[in-house]
C-alpha positions in Angstrom: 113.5 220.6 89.0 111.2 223.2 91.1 112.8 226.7 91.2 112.3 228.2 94.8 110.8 231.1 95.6 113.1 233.0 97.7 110.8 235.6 100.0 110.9 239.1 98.4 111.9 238.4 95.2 108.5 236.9 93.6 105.6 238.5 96.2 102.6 237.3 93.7 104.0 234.3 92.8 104.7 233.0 96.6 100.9 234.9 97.1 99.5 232.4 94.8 100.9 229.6 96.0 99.6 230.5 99.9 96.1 231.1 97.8 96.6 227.4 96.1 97.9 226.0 99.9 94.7 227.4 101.6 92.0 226.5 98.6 93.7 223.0 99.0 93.3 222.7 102.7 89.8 224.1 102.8 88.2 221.0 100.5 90.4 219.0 103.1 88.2 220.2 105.6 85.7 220.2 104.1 85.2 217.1 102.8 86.0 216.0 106.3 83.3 218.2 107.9 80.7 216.9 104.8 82.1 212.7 105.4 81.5 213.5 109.3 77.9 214.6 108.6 77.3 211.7 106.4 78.6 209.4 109.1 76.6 210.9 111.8 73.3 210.7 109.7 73.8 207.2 109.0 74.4 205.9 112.4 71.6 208.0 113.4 69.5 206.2 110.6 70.9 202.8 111.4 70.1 202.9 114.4 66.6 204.2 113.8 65.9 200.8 111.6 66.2 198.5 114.6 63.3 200.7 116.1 61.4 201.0 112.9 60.7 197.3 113.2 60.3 196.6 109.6 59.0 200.3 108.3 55.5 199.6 110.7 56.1 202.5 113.0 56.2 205.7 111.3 58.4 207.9 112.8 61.5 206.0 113.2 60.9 204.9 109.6 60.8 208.7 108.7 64.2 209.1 111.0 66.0 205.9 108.7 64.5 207.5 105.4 65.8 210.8 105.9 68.9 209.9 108.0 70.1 208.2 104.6 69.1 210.6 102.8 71.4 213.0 104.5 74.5 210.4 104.6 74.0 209.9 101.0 73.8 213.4 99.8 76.4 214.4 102.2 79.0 211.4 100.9 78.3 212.7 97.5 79.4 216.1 98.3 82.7 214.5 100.2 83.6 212.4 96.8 84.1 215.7 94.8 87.7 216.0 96.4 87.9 212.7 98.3 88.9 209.0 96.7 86.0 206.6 97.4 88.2 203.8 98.5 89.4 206.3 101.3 85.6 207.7 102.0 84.2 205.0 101.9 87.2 203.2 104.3 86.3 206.0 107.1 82.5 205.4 106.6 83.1 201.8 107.1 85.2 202.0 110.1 83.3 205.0 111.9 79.9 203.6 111.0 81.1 200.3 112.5 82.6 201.3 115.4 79.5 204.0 116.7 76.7 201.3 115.3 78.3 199.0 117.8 78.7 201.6 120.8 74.8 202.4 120.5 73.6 198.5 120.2 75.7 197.8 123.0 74.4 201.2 125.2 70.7 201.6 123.8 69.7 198.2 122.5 71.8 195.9 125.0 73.5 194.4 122.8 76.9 192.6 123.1 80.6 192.6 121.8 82.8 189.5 122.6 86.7 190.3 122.8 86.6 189.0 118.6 84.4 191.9 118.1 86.5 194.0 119.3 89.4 192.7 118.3 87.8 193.0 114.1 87.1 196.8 115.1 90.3 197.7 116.2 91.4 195.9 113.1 89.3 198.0 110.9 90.2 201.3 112.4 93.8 200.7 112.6 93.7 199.7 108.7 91.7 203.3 108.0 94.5 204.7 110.0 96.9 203.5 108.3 95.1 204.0 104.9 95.0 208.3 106.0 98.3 208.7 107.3 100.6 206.4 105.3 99.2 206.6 101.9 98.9 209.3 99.3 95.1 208.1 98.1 93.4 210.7 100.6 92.1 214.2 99.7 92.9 215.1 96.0 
């Protein structure tokens, strides 16, 4: 069983574990702040490959290459404190969700009520996934 701390008595123990609480919730952030960026980069590529039309016109081909680039390296960093399945469940969802909100706005494209039915599916499973289980930021 865990021995409290009562305040006063141990000051560098209850130091370190403020130190310990902080360290923890700054990889939380960060690998937030990092999956965010990744996500961002990838819709921005994915969207980018539609105008690219096959990799014949060169700068929106140089916008998917390096977009990808970005989400990759940027997912990489987000795995060093972050379960894949979960990563990879936001990704997924996000990705999804804005893909779909920029072929509907820029390209003209359309989402029947199914569509949006699936996507609310799929975000309210990575909800669920980040604040009912204990597989999130390790």
């Amino acid at each position: 069983m865990a021995e409290r701390v009562k305040p006063g008595k141990h000051p560098k123990r209850a130091e370190a574990i403020a130190r310990t609480a902080r360290s923890c919730l700054d990889a939380a952030m960060n690998a937030y702040l990092t999956l965010a960026i990744a996500i961002l980069a990838e819709v921005i590529a994915t969207s980018a490959l539609k105008t690219a039309d096959g990799f014949s016109r060169p700068l929106p081909s140089a916008i998917v290459v390096i977009g990808y680039g970005v989400a990759f390296y940027c997912l990489s960093l987000t795995l060093r404190t972050m379960s894949v399945g979960v990563a990879y469940a936001i990704w997924s969802a996000v990705g999804i969700v804005l893909v779909s909100a920029i072929g509907w706005i820029l390209f003209g494209q359309t989402l029947d009520a199914a569509a949006m039915i699936g996507m609310a599916l799929i975000v309210a499973g990575v909800l669920v996934l980040n604040l009912l289980s204990t597989s999130g930021v390790h």
